[in-house]
OpenMM code with the backbone's topology and positions (N, CA, C; nanometers):
from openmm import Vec3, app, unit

residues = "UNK UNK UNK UNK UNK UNK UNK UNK UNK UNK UNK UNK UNK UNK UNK UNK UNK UNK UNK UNK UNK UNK UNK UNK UNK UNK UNK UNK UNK UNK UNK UNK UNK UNK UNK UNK UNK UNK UNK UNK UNK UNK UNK UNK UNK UNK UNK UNK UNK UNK UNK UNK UNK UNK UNK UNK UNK UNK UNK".split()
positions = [
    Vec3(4.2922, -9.7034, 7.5740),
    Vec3(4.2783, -9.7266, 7.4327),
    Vec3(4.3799, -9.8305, 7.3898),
    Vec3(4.3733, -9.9053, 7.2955),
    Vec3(4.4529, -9.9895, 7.2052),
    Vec3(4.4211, -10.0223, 7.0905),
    Vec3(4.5024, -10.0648, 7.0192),
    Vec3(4.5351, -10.1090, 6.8488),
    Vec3(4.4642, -10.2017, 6.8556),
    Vec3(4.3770, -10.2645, 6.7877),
    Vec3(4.2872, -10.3702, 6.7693),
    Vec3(4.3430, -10.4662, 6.6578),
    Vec3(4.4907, -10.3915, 6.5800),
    Vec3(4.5579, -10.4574, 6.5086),
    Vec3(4.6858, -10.5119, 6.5576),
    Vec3(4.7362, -10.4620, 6.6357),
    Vec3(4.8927, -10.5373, 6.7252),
    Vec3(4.8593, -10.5227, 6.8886),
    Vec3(4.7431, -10.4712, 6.9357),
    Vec3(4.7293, -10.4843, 7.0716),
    Vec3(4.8489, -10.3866, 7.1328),
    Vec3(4.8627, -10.2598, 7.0868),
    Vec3(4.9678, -10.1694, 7.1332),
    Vec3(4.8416, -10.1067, 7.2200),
    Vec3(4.9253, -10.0490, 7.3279),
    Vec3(4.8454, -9.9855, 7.4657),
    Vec3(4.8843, -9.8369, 7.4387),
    Vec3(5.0212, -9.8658, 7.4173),
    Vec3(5.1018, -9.6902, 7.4488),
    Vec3(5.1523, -9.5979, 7.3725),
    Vec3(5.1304, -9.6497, 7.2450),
    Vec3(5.2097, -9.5523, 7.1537),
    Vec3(5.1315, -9.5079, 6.9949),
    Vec3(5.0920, -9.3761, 7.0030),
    Vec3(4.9512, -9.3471, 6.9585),
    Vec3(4.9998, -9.2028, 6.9248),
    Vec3(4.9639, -9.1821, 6.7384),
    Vec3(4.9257, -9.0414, 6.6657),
    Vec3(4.7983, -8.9532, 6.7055),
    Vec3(4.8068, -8.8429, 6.7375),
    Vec3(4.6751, -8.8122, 6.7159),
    Vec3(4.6586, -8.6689, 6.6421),
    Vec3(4.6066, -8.7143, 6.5156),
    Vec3(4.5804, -8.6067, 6.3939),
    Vec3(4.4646, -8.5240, 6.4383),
    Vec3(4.4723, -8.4000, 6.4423),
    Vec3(4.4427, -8.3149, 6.3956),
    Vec3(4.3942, -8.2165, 6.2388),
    Vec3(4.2826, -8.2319, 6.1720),
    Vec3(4.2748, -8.2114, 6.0325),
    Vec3(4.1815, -8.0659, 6.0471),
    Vec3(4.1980, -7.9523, 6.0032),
    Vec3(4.1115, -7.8837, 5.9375),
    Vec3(4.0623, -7.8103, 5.8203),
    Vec3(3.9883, -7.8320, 5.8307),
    Vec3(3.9616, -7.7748, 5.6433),
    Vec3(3.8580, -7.7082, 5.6086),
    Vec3(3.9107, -7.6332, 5.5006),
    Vec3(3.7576, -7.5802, 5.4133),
    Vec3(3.7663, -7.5757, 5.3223),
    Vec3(3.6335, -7.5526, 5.2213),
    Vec3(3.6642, -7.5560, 5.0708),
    Vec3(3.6872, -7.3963, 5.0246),
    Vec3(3.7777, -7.4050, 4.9013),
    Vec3(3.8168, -7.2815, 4.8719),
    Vec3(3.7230, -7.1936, 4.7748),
    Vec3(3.6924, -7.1016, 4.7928),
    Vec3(3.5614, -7.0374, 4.6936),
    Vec3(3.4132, -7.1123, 4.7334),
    Vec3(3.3803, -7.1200, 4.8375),
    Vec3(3.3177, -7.1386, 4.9072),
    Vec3(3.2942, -7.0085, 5.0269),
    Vec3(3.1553, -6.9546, 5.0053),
    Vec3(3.1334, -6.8547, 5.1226),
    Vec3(3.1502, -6.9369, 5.2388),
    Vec3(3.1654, -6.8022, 5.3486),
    Vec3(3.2106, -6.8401, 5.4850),
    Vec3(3.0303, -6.8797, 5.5076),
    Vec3(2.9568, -6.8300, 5.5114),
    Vec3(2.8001, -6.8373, 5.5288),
    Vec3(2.7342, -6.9889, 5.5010),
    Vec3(2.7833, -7.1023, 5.4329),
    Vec3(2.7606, -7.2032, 5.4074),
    Vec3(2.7848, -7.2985, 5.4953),
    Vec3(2.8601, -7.2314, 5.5972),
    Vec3(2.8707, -7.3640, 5.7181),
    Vec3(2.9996, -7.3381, 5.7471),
    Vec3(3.0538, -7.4018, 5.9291),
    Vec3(3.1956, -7.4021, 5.9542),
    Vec3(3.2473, -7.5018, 5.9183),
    Vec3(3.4264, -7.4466, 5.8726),
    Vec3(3.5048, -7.5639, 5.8378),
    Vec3(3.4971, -7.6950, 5.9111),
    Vec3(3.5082, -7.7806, 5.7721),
    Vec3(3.5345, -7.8934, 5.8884),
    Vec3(3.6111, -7.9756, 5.9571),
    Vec3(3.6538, -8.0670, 6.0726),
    Vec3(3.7527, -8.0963, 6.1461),
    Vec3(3.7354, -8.2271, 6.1658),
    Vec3(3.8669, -8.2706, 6.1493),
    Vec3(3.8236, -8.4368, 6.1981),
    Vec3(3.9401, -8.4640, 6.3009),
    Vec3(3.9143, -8.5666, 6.4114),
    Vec3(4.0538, -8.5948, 6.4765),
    Vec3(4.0544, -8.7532, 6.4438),
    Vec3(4.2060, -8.7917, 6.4514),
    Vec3(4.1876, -8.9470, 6.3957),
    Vec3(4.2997, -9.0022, 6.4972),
    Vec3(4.2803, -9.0953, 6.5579),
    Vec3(4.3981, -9.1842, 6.6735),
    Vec3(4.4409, -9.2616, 6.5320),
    Vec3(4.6307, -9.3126, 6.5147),
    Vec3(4.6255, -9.3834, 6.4442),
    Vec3(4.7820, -9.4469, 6.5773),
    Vec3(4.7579, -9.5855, 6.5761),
    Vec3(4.8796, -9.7145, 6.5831),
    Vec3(5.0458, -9.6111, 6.5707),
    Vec3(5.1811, -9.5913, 6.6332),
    Vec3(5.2605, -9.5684, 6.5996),
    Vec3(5.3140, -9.6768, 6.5211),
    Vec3(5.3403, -9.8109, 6.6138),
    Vec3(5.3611, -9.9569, 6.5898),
    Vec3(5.3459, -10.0167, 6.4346),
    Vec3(5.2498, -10.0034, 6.4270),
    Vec3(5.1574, -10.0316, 6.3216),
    Vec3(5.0868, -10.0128, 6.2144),
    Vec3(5.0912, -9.8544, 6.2131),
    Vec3(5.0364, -9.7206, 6.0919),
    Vec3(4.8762, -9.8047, 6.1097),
    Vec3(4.8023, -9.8434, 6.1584),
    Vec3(4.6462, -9.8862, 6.1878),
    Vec3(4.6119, -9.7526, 6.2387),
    Vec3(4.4546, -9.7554, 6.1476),
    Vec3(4.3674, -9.6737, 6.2344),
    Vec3(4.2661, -9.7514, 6.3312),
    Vec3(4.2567, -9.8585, 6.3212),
    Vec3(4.2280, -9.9344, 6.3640),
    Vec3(4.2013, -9.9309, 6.5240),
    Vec3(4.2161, -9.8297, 6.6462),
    Vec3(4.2643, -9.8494, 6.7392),
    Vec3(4.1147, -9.8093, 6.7848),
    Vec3(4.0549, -9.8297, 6.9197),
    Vec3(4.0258, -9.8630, 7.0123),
    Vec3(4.0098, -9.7610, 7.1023),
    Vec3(3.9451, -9.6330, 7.0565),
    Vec3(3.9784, -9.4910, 7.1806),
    Vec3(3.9116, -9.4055, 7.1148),
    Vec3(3.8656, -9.3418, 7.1874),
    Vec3(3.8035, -9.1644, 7.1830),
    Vec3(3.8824, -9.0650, 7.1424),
    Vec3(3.9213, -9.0338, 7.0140),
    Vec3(4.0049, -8.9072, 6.9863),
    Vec3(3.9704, -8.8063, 7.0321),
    Vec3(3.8354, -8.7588, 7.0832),
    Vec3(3.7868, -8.6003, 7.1116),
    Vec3(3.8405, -8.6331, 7.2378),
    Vec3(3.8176, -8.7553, 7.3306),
    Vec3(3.8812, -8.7725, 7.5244),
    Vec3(3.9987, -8.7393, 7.4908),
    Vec3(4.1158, -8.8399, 7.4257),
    Vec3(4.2295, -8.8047, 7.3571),
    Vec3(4.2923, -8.6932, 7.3804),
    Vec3(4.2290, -8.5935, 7.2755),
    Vec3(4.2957, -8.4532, 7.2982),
    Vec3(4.2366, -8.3776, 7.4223),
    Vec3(4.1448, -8.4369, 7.4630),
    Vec3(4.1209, -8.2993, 7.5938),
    Vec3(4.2243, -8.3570, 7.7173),
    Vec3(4.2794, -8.5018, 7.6969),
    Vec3(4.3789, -8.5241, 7.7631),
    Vec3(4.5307, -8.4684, 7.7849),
    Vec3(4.5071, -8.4526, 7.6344),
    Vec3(4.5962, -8.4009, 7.5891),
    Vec3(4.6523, -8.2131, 7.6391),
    Vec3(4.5417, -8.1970, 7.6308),
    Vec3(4.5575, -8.0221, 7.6399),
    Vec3(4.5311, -8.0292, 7.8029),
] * unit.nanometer
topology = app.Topology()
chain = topology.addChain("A")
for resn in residues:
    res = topology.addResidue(resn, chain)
    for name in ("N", "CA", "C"):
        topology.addAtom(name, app.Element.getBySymbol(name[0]), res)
């Protein structure tokens, strides 16, 4: 993976978000989740990679 904004290779956030709405039945659907790679270098989301590969690398 890389930054498509400074061409960084190695140094990389990877967010984790989950959520749901509040007063909202559980029956309407599961929360939802997003993962996001962002640039350390650079604060870009901009980058160039698979966040779901990402974290299974990760774990």
């Amino acid at each position: 993976m890389h930054c498509t904004n400074c061409d960084n290779t190695t140094d990389f956030s990877l967010t984790l978000a989950h959520t749901f709405p509040v007063g909202t039945p559980v029956s309407d659907g599961p929360p939802a989740v997003s993962l996001t790679l962002q640039c350390r270098r650079c604060d870009s989301l901009a980058v160039d990679g698979d966040p779901l590969e990402t974290l299974r690398d990760y774990l």
